[in-house]
C-alpha positions as CSV (number, residue, x, y, z in Angstrom):
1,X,-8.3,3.5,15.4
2,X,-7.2,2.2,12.0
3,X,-4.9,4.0,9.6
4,X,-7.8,5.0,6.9
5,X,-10.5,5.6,9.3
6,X,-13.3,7.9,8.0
7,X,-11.5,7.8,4.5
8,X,-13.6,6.4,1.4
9,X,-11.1,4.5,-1.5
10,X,-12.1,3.6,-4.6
11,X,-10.4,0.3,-6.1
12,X,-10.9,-0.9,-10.3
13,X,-10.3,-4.5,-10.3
14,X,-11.1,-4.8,-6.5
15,X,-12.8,-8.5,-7.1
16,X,-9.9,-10.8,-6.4
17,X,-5.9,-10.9,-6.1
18,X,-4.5,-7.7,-5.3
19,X,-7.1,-5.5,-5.6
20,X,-9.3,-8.1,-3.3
21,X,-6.1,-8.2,-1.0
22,X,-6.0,-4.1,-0.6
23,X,-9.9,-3.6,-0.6
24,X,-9.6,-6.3,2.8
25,X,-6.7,-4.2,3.8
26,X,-7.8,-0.5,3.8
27,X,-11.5,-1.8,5.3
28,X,-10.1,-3.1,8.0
29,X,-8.2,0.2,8.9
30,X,-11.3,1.8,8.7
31,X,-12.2,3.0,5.4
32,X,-15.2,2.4,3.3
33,X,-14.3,0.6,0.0
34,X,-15.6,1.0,-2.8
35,X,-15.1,-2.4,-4.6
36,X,-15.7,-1.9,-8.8
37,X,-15.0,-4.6,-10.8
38,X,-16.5,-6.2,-14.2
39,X,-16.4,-9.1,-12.3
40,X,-19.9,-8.1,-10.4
41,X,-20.4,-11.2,-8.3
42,X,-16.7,-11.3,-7.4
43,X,-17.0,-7.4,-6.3
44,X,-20.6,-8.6,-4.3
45,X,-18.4,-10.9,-2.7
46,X,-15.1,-9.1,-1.3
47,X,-17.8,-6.6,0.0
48,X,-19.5,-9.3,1.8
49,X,-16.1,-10.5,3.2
50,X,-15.6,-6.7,4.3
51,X,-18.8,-6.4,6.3
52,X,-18.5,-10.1,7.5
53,X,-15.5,-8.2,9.5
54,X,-17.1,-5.5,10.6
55,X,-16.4,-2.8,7.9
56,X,-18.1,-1.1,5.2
57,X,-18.2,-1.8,1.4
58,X,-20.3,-1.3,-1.9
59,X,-19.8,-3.1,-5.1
60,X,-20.0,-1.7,-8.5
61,X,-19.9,-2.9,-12.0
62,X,-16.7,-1.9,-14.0
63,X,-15.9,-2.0,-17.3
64,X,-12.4,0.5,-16.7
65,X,-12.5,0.6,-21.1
66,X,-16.0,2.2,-20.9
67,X,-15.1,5.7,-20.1
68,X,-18.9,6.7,-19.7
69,X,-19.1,4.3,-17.1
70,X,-16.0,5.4,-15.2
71,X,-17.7,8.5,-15.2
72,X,-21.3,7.1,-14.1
73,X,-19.1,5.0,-11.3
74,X,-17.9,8.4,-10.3
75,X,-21.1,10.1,-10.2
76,X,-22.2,7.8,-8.3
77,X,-19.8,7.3,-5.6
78,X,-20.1,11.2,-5.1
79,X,-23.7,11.5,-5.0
80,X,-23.5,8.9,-1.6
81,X,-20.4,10.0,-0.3
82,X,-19.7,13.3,-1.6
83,X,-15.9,13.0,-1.5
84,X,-13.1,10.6,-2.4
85,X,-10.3,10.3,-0.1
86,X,-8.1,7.6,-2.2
87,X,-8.9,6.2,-5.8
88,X,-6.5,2.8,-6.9
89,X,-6.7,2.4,-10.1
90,X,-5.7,-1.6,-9.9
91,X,-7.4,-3.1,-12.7
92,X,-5.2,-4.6,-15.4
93,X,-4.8,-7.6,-18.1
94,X,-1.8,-9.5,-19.3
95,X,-2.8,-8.8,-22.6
96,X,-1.4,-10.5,-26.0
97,X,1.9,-11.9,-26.3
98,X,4.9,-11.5,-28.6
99,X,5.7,-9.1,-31.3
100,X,2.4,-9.6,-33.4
101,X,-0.6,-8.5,-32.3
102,X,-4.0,-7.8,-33.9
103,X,-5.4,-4.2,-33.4
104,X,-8.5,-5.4,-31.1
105,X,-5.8,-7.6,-28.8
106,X,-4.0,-3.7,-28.7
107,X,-7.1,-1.8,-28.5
108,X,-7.7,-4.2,-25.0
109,X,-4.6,-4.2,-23.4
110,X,-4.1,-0.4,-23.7
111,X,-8.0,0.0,-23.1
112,X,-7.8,-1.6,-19.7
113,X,-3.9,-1.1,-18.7
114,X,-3.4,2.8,-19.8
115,X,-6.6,4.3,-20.9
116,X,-8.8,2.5,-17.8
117,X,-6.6,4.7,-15.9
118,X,-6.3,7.3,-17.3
119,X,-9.7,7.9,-17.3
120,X,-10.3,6.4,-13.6
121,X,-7.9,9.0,-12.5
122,X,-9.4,11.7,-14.2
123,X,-13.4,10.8,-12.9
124,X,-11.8,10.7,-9.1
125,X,-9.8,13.8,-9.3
126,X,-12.9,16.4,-8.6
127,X,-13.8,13.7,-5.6
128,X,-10.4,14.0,-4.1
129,X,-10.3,17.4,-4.3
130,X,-13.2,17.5,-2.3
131,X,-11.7,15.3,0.9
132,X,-10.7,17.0,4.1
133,X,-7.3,15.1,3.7
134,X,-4.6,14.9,1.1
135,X,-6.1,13.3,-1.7
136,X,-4.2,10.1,-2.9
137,X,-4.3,8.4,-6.3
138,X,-2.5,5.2,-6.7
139,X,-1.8,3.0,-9.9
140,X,-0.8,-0.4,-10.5
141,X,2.2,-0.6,-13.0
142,X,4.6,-3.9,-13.1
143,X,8.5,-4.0,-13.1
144,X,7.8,-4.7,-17.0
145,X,7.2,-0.5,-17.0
146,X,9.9,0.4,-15.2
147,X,12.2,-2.5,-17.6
148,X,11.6,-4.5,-20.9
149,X,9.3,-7.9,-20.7
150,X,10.7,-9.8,-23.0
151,X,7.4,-11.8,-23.6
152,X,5.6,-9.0,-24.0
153,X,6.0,-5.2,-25.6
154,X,2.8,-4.3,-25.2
155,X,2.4,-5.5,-21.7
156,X,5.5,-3.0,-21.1
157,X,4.9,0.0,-23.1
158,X,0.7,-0.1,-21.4
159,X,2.5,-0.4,-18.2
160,X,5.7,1.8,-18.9
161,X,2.7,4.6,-19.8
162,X,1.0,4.1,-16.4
163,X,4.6,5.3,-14.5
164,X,5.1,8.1,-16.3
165,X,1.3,9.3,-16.2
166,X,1.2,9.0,-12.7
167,X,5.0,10.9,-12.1
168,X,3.3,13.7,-14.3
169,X,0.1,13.7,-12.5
170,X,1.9,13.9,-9.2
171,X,3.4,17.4,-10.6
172,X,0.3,18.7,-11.9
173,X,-1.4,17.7,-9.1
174,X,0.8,18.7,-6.0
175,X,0.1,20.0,-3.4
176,X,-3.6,18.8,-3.4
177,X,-3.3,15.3,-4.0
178,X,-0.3,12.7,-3.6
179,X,0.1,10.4,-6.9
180,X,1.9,7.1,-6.7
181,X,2.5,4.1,-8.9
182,X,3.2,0.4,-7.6
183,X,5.1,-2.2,-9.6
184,X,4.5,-5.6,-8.3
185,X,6.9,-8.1,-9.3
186,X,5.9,-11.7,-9.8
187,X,2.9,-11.7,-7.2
188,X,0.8,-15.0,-6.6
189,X,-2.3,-14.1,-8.3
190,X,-4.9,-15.6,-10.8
191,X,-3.4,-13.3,-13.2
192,X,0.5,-14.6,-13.2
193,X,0.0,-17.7,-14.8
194,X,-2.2,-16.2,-17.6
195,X,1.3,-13.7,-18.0
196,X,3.7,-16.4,-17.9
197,X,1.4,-18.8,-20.2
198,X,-0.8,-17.3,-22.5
199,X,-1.0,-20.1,-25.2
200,X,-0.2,-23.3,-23.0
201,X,-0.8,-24.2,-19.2
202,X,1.9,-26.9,-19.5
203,X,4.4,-26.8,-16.5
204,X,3.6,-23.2,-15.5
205,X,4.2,-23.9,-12.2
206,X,7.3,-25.3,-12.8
207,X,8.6,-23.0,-14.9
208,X,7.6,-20.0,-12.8
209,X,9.4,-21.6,-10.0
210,X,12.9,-21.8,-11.9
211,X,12.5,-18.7,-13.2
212,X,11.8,-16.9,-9.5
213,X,14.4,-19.2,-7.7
214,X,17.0,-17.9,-10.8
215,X,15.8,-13.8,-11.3
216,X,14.3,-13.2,-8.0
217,X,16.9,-12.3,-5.4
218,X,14.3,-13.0,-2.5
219,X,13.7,-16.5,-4.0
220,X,9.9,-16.6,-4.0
221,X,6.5,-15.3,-5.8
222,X,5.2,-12.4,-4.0
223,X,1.7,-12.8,-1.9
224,X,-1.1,-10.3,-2.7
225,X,-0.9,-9.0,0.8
226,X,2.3,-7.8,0.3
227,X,1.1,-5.2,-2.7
228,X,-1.9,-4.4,0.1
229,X,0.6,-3.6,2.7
230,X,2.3,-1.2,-0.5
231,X,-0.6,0.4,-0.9
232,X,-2.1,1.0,2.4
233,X,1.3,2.7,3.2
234,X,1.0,5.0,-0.2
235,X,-2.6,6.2,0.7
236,X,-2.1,6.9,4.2
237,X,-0.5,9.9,6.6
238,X,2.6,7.9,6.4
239,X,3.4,8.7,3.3
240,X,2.3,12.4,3.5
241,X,5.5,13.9,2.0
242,X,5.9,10.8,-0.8
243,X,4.5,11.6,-4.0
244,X,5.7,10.9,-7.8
245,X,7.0,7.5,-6.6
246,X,7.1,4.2,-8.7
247,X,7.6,1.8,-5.9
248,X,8.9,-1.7,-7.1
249,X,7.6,-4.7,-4.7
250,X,9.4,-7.0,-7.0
251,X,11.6,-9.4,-4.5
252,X,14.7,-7.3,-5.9
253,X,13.9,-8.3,-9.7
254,X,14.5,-4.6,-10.7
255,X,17.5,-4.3,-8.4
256,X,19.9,-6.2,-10.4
């Protein structure tokens, strides 16, 4: 019997990387996934993977900026299931780089970093409230909230706003529902090269590599599994007293 049987969790950017890596993960301990992504045919797909192993999925379209369809997405998932038992609210965007930024390069990064969930959050919370379990809500932060990013201020103050909204909403929240925040570190996605190289592709790899081998104490990029494993402890009975926690996986980046 898996960890999550019976449980229904909800993922935002569930289509590929770590979102792809957790939806996998919770389904195979026995929860139904609900995979919501703008990335339709990449949400279609992770489901099909899911019931390819013998679990249960459904796909949804996601724009987490659209706060009427967060809301519609949440309708929706209660009208079939009637309940939430976890909500991740995964989906996120490098965003712009550097000190100058134009408002509608602000407007998207904080639309899909902060105020996607925000507003994810806030849709699930009636949902959770209704499961026979401890609700749990999970966010995905970066080590660039819980310390500067020196390429980009906006990248940390979105993500620096998703660890203190989920610490307060663990407060306001308890005992009901458990509220945690993870903060991958450098984590071998699609999305870490568009961080690390916004305006040229040159050397990325290269350059990644010196940087992990000099500011990573473990020496390596992260796998997406590893975030999975992170978050499939967080939304389970093992972590039934943990709550209010931004939990670096970061290779010991934040450590130093």
């Amino acid at each position: 019997m898996g960890e999550l049987q019976e449980r229904i969790a909800f993922i935002t950017g569930g289509a590929s990387g770590m979102g792809r890596a957790t939806a996998l993960l919770m389904a195979s301990e026995g929860a139904t996934v609900i995979v919501a992504d703008l990335d339709e045919t990449g949400a279609k797909s992770v489901v099909s993977e899911i019931e390819e192993a013998g679990g249960h999925g459904l796909a949804m379209a996601l724009d987490v900026t659209d706060t009427s369809a967060v809301e519609e997405c949440c309708r929706a998932v209660d009208d079939k299931f009637g309940r939430l038992d976890i909500a991740f609210a995964n989906a996120g965007t490098p965003g712009a780089t550097g000190n100058e930024v134009t408002r509608e390069q602000y407007d998207l990064s904080v639309g899909i970093n902060l105020t996607g969930a925000y507003y994810t959050a806030q849709a699930a919370i009636p949902l959770l409230r209704k499961s026979q379990h401890t609700g749990s809500i999970l966010f995905t932060s970066s080590t660039a909230g819980l310390v500067g990013s020196h390429l980009s201020p906006l990248y940390s103050a979105s993500k620096g706003g998703v660890v203190m909204l989920a610490k307060s909403l663990a407060l306001n929240l308890a005992p009901e529902i458990r509220v945690n925040v993870i903060c991958p570190g450098p984590i071998d996605t699609p999305m870490l090269p568009k961080f690390w190289s916004r305006e040229s592709n040159d050397d990325i790899d290269q350059r990644l590599d010196a940087w992990v081998e000099k500011d990573i104490p473990l020496r390596r990029r992260g796998k997406p599994e590893e975030i999975a494993q992170a978050a499939l402890f967080l939304a389970s009975d093992r972590a039934s007293f943990i709550t209010g926690v931004a939990l670096p996986v970061d290779g010991g980046f934040v450590a130093k």
